[in-house]
N, C-alpha and C positions, 0 to 999 in steps of 0.2 A: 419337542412336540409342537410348538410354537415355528418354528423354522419348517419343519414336514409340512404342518397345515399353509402355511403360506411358499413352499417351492414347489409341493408335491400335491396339493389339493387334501391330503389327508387330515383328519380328524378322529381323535381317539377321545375317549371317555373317562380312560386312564393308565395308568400303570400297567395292569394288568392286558387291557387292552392294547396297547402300546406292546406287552411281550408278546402277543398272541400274534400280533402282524408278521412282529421280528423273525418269528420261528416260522410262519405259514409262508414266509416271502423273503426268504434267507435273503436271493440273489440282492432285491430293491433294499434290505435292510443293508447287509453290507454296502454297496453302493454310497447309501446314504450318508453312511460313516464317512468314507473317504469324501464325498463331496460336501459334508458339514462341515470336517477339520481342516479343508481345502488340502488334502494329503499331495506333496509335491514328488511327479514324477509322471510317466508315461503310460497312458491305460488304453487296451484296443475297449473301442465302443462296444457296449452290449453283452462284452465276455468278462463275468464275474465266476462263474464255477462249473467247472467240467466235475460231475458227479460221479464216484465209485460205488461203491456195494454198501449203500445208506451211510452213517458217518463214516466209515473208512473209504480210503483211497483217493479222496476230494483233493481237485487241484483248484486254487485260486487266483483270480486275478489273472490269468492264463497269458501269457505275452506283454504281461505288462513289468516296469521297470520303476527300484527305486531306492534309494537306502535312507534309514533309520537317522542316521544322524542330520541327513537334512534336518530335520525336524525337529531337532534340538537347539539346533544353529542359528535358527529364524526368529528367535523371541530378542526381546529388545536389551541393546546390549548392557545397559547401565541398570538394569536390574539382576538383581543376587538370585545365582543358580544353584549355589551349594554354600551349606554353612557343614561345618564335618566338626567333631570334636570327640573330646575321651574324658575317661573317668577322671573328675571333678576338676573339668573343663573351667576357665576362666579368659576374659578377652586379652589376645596376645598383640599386645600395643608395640613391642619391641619393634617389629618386622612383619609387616603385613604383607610382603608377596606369597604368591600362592605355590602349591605344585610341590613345596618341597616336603610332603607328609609329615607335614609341625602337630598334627593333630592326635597323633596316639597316646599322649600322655598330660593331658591338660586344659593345651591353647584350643581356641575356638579359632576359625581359619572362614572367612569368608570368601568366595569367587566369582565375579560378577559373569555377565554370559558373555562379555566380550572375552574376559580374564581364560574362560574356559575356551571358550573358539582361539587363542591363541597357544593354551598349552596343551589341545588335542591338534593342531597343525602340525608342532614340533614334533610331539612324538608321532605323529604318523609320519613326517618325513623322516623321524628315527628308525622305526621299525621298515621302513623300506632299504635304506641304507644298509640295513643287517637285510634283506634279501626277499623281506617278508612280501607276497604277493597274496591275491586272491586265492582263496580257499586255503591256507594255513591256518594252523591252529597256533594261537596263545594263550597261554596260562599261566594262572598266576593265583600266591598264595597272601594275599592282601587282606592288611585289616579295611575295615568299611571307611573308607577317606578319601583325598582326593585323587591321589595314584591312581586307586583301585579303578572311579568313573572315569579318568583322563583316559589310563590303558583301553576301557571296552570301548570307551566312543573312537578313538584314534583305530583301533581293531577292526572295529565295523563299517570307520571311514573310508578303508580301501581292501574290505570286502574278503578280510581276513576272519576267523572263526576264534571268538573268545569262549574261555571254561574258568572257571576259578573254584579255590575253594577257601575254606575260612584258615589264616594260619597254628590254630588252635586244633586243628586236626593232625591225628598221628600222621607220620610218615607214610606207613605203609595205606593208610587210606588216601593219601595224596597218589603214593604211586600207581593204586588201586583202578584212581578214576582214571588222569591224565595220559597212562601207557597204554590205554584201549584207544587213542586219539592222537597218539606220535605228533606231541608240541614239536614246532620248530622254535619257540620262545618262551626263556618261563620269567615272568617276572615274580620276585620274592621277596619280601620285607626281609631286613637282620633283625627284626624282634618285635615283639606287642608286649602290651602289658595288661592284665586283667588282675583284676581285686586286687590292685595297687600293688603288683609284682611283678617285674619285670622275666620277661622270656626269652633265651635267644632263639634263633633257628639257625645259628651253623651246621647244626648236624642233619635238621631235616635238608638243608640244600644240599650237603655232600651225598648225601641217599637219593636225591629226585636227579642230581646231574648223574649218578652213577645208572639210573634203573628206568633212563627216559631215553628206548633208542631215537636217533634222528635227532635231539638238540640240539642246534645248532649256538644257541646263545643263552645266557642267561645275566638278568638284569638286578640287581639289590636296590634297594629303599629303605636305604637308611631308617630308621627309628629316630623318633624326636629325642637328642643327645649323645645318637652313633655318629661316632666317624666312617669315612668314606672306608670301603673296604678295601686296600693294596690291591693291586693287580686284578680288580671286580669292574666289571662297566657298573657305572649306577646309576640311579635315575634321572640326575641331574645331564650326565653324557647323552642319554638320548632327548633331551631335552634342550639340547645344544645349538643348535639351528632354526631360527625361526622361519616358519614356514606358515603359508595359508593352507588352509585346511578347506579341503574339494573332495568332498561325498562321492567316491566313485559310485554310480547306477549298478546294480546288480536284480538278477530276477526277483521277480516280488519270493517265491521261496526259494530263494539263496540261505545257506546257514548263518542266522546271528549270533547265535551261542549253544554252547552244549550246556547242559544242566544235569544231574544226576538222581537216580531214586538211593533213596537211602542207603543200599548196601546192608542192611543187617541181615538180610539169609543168603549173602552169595555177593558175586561182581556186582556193583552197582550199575544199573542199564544207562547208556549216555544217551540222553534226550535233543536229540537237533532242532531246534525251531529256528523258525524262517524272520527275513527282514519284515516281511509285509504282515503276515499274519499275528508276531506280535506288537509291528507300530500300529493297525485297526486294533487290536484288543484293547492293547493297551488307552490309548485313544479312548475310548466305547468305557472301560471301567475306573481308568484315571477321571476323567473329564467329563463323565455322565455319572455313573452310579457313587465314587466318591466326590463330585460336584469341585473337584480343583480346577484352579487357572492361575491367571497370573494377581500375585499378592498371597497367596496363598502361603502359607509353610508347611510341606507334608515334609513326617515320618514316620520311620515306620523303625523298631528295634529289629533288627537282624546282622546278620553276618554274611560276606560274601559267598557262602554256603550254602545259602536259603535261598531259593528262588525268590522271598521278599524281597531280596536286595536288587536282583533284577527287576520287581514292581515298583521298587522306590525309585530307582534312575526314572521309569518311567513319567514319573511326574515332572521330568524335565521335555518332556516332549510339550505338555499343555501350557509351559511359563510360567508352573510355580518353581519356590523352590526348597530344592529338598534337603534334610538335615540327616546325616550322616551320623551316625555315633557310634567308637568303638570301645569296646569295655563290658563288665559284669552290669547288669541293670540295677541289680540290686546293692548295688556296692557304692557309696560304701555302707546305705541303708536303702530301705524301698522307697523315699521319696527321694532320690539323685535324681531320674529322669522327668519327676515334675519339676524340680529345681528348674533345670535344663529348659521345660517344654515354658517356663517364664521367662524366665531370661534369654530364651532367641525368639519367642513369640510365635511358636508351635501352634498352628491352628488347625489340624487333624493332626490325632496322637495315634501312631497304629502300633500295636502289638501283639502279643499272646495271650490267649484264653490264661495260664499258669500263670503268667505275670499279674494278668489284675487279681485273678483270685490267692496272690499271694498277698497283694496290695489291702483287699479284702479281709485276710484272717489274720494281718497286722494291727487293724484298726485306721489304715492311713487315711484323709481327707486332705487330697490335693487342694479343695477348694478354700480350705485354710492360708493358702499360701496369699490369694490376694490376687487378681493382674492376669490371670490366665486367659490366653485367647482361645482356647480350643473349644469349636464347635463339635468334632467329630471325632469315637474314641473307636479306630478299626480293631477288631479283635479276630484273631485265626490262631492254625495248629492245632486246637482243639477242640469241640464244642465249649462255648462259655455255659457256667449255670444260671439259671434264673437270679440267684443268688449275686452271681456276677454281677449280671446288666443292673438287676437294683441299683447296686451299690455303685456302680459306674454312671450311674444316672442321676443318684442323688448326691456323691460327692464329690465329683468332680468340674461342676458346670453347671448353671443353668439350662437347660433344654437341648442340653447333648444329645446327639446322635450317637446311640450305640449301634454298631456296625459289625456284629460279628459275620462272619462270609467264611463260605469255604469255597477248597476247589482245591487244590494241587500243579507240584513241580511239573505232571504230565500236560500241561495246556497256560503253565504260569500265569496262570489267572483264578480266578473263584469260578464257579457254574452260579453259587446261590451266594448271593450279593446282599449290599445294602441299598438304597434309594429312600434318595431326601424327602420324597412323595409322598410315602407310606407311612402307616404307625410304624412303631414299634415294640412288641409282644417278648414279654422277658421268657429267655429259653428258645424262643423261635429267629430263623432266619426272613429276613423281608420278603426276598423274592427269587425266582429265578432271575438270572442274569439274559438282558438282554440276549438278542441271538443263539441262544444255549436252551435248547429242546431237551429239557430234565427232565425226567420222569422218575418216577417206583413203582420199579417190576417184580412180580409176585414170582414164585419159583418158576410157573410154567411160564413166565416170558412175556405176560400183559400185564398193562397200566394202571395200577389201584390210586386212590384219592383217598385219603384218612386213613388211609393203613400204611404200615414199616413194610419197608421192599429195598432190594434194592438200584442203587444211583445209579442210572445210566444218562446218556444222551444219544439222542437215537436220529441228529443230524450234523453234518461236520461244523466243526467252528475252525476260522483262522488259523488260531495258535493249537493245534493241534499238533504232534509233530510231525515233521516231514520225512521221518526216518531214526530210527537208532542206530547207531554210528556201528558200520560193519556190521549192518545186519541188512540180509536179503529181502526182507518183511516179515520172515517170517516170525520172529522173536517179535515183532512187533504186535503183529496180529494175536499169538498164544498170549502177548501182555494186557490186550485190553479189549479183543474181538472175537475171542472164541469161545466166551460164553452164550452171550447171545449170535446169531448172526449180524453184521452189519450194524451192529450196537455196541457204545461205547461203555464198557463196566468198569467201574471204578473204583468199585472194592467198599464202600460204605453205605450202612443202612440208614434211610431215609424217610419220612412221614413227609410229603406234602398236600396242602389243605385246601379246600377247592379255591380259596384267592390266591393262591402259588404262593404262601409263604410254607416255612420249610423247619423240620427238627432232625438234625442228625444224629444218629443213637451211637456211633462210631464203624470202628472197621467192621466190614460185614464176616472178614475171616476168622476175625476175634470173639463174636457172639456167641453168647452164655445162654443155650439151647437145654431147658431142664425140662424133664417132664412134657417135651412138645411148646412152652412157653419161653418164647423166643426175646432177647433181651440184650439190648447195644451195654459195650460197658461202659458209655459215659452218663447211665442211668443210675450204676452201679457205684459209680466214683463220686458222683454228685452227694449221695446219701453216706457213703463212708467218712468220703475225708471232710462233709461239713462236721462229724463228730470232732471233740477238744481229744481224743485219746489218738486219734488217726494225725498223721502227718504226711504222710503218701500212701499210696495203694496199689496195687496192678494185681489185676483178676483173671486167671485163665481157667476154660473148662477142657476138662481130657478127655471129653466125648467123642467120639468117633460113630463113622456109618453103622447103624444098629446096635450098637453099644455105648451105655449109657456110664462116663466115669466120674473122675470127682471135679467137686467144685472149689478151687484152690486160691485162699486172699491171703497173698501177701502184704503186711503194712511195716513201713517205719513208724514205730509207735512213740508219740510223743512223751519227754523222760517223763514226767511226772507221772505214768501208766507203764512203767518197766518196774519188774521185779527187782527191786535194790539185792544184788551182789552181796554176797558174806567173803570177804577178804579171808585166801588160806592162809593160815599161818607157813611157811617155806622149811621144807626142813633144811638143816646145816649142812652142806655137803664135806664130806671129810680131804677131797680134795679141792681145791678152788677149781672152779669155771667160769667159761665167759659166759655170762647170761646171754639168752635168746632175748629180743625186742618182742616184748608178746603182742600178738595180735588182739584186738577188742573182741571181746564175746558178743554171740549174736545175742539181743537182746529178748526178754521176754514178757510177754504181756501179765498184768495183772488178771485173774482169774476176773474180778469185777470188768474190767474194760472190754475181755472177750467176751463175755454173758451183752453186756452191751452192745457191740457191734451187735453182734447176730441179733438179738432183739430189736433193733433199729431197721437193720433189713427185713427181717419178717415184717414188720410194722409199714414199713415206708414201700419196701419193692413187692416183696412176694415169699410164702413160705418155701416155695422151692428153690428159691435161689441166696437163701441162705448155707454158707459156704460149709464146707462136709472138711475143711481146715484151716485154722487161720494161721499161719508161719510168721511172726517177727522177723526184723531185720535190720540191718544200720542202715540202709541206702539202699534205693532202686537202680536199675539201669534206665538210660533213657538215652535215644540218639544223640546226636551232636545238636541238632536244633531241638531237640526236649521232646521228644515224642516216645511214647512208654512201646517196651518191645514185646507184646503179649503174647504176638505169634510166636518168635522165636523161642521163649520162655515153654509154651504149651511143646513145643516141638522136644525140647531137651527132657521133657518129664513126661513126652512119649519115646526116648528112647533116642534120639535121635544127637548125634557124636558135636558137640559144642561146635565144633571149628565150622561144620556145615551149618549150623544153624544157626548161627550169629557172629558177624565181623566185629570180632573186638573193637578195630578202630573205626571202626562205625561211631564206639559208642562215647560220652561225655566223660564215663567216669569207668575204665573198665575193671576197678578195681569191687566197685558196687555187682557187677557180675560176678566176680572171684564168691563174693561174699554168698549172691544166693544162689550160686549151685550148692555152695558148702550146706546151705540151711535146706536146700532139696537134698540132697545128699544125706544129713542130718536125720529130715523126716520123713526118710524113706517114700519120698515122693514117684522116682524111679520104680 
């Protein structure tokens, strides 16, 4: 604001005012961006955005020229761009070169930005050497370390298209995404290790080299304590040659990477975004609304899966640097990652809405630890609860920034942000995100203020994508433009409040419609699982147009609220057999703990949307990045054939699905 009023004559009053320019004056706002972070590359004067049919079809930056990794490259060299580590990390004094993925099982692995400009050289003069040019795709099944950021930036260096996904994904969801994208290169670890167990992937490789036509190569990465694989190039072979590393120019939307939507009702859609429009975003929400630079340490918990993983590199554009971790969070108890965020001196903690509120229903207070530097705790995936931000407020830091944001893998950014500027309102989001025209549309398609609608944005941003890979637009358009006209929908219900801060009620497709009384379910899950008898939840209604069905809570019920089992006596069989392995019974609620929920939601939400069944259960399903599958659940118990309505390997645990069909199945929910 201080820069604007002194380059550009402008003067704002505040935050809000400051959104209101961004949004009424895209082109000057954009601009601005690039000319604040001095963005290097070539721009024709005056042409920021050739406009299409209101947020769709927007081209940016029109004839102008640049790539991503510039921008990485220019920060100074003797300061630390990545610190990467694994479950119950400790500093690895042995051998301190970089590059060789020492980090999955342990060591803590420092890299200075010289360390990384010299081993993104190599391997881009590797991947050329294997034949790699402009516009190929690479892929790759990497834990979150230094491989994983060496490959994208080397990738992107010479205007090559990166995809990854986490190695902790089935096979078939590997082959799912990456075959819609014909890799010419997959780069792949020989193993990770999670909750201190080690994994191989030989077998997911021999399925990806079998089911990926057009591969021309593929690359191994060792695991910290594999040997070199016989007869396998490995990462260390393409790292063979020292080279300087020269950011080939590519159109400002040239593809930087493909990204994927979930996959749990069908092909996951591959999401293309451009060089330019996510180094400005990224820029604009790394370096403004999370307030990073250089001295900083962001992280953030994810998996190369998660489009967080792609937000976190980004904090290597602004000259902080960023902390890498791969492993269970919670392993080998809930404070491992404040351990961690002391001992490498963590100063913005980013994670998941479930992670703090598991943090929360443990009892943990990080602040116990002593030494912490974290100013800001980012919170996404899910709305947090009130409950949440409290507890993130009071035990973690003095005068932390709670920072929960949303947005999504379609624009790899937030819409509704955090800023340093603002209160903070427990349960509510700060603000809309700069340049991001949000609103809440009422069914017929206008703008309400204090009332749930839903989330659109109704003018183009940057990181928008440029395309879904082999697709004519038109799948693009059915994804996110035919509901409204020329307006961006994006599938969640929203309350924003006439100072643009913001409450997301969840998926708008998943809302629990009783009686005309309309109701997100992260209203629903806030009041359930703070009960001691609840331990997870997921709520679907089977309502349909003009017909009104039932209202269906499933819970993993915490034991001390399951019906204790009466052991059968076995009778003797007169011949021997081999016993079956029995499977665990679906558990069953205590008649008092059921009388509870439902009176707690009567009490807390409303009498109509106390549930018409509650179903016990061992484990829920939940994506691969933790996101509950409520649609596809509602779909199966309307009838509709498993295999269509939810990708197994989509999911984290698909054996948690086996379970509640069985208990749909059971209670004649079909």
């Amino acid at each position: 604001m201080r820069w604007l009023e002194s380059s550009r004559g402008l003067v704002f009053t505040g935050y809000q005012d400051l959104w209101q320019w961004s949004v009424d004056r895209l082109e000057e706002f954009w601009a601005s961006i690039w000319d604040y972070f001095e963005v290097s590359g070539t721009r024709e004067p005056g042409r920021v955005l050739l406009r299409g049919n209101g947020a769709e079809g927007a081209t940016w930056f029109p004839g102008s020229s640049l790539n991503y990794v510039d921008h990485v490259l220019r920060q100074p060299p003797d300061a630390v761009a990545l610190i990467a580590c694994g479950e119950g990390g400790q500093e690895d004094e042995e051998d301190g070169s970089p590059g060789a993925g020492k980090a999955a099982a342990g060591a803590i692995e420092k890299v200075t930005y010289a360390q990384l400009a010299e081993l993104v050289g190599a391997a881009a003069a590797g991947l050329r050497s294997l034949g790699v040019r402009r516009g190929d795709r690479v892929v790759a099944a990497l834990p979150n370390g230094v491989p994983a950021v060496v490959g994208f930036l080397a990738t992107a260096s010479i205007g090559a298209i990166w995809s990854s996904c986490a190695p902790e994904f089935g096979a078939r969801s590997m082959v799912d995404r990456f075959r819609q994208i014909e890799p010419r290169v997959l780069l792949i670890a020989s193993g990770y290790t999670y909750r201190g167990r080690r994994y191989d992937m030989s077998e997911k490789f021999a399925q990806l080299q079998r089911e990926l036509p057009g591969l021309a190569h593929s690359i191994v990465v060792p695991a910290r304590g594999d040997s070199p694989t016989r007869g396998r190039m490995v990462w260390e072979d393409l790292l063979r040659e020292p080279a300087r590393v020269e950011p080939e120019p590519v159109p400002f939307s040239h593809p930087l990477w493909i990204l994927y939507s979930s996959g749990t009702t069908g092909l996951p859609k591959p999401i293309v975004q451009g060089h330019g429009g996510i180094l400005l975003e990224h820029l604009k929400a790394v370096g403004l609304h999370s307030d990073l630079g250089a001295g900083e340490r962001f992280f953030w918990f994810t998996t190369t899966g998660w489009m967080m993983w792609n937000f976190l590199v980004g904090g290597l554009l602004v000259g902080a640097t960023i902390v890498c971790y791969d492993g269970d969070p919670l392993w080998p108890d809930e404070g491992a990652l404040w351990r961690l965020a002391k001992e490498v001196g963590i100063t913005y903690f980013g994670t998941s809405a479930p992670y703090l509120e598991a943090c929360r229903r443990a009892g943990l207070s990080p602040r116990e630890l002593g030494g912490l530097k974290v100013h800001s705790v980012g919170s996404t995936g899910a709305p947090l609860s009130p409950e949440g931000f409290a507890w993130a407020a009071n035990e973690i830091a003095d005068d932390v920034l709670v920072a929960s944001v949303s947005g999504g893998t379609d624009v790899c950014t937030a819409f509704l942000a955090s800023c340093p500027l603002l209160p903070v309102r427990a349960g509510e989001l700060q603000c809309r995100a700069l340049g991001a025209r949000v609103e809440a549309y009422d069914e017929g398609g206008r703008p309400v203020l204090g009332e749930v609608g839903e989330l659109v944005v109704t003018e183009p941003m940057p990181s928008m994508p440029v395309a879904l890979w082999g697709d004519d637009g038109t799948r693009l358009h059915e994804s996110y433009f035919a509901r409204f006209d020329g307006v961006w929908r994006h599938g969640d219900w929203v309350k924003i409040d006439a100072e643009g801060s913001a409450v997301v009620y969840g998926r708008s497709d998943a809302t629990l419609n009783r009686g005309g009384v309309r109701m997100g379910t992260s209203e629903f899950y806030r009041v359930v699982e703070s009960l001691p008898e609840v331990t997870d939840a997921l709520v679907v209604d089977t309502s349909e147009l003009g017909r009104e069905g039932e209202l269906v809570l499933f819970v993993v019920p915490a034991p001390a609220f399951e019906v204790p089992e009466v052991p059968e006596v076995p009778e003797v069989p007169e011949v021997p057999e081999v016993p079956e392995v029995p499977r665990a019974p679906r558990p069953v609620l205590t008649p008092d703990a059921e009388a509870r929920i439902r009176q707690s939601i009567r009490d807390q939400l409303s009498p109509r949307h106390v549930p018409d069944r509650i179903v016990a259960v061992r484990a829920l399903p939940r994506t691969i990045n933790g996101k509950k599958v409520e649609v596809p659940v509602r779909r199966i118990i309307l009838g509709a054939p498993v295999e269509t309505a939810v990708a197994a390997g989509a999911l984290a645990d698909p054996e948690a699905l086996e379970g509640l069909l069985e208990a749909i199945a059971s209670a004649e929910l079909k």
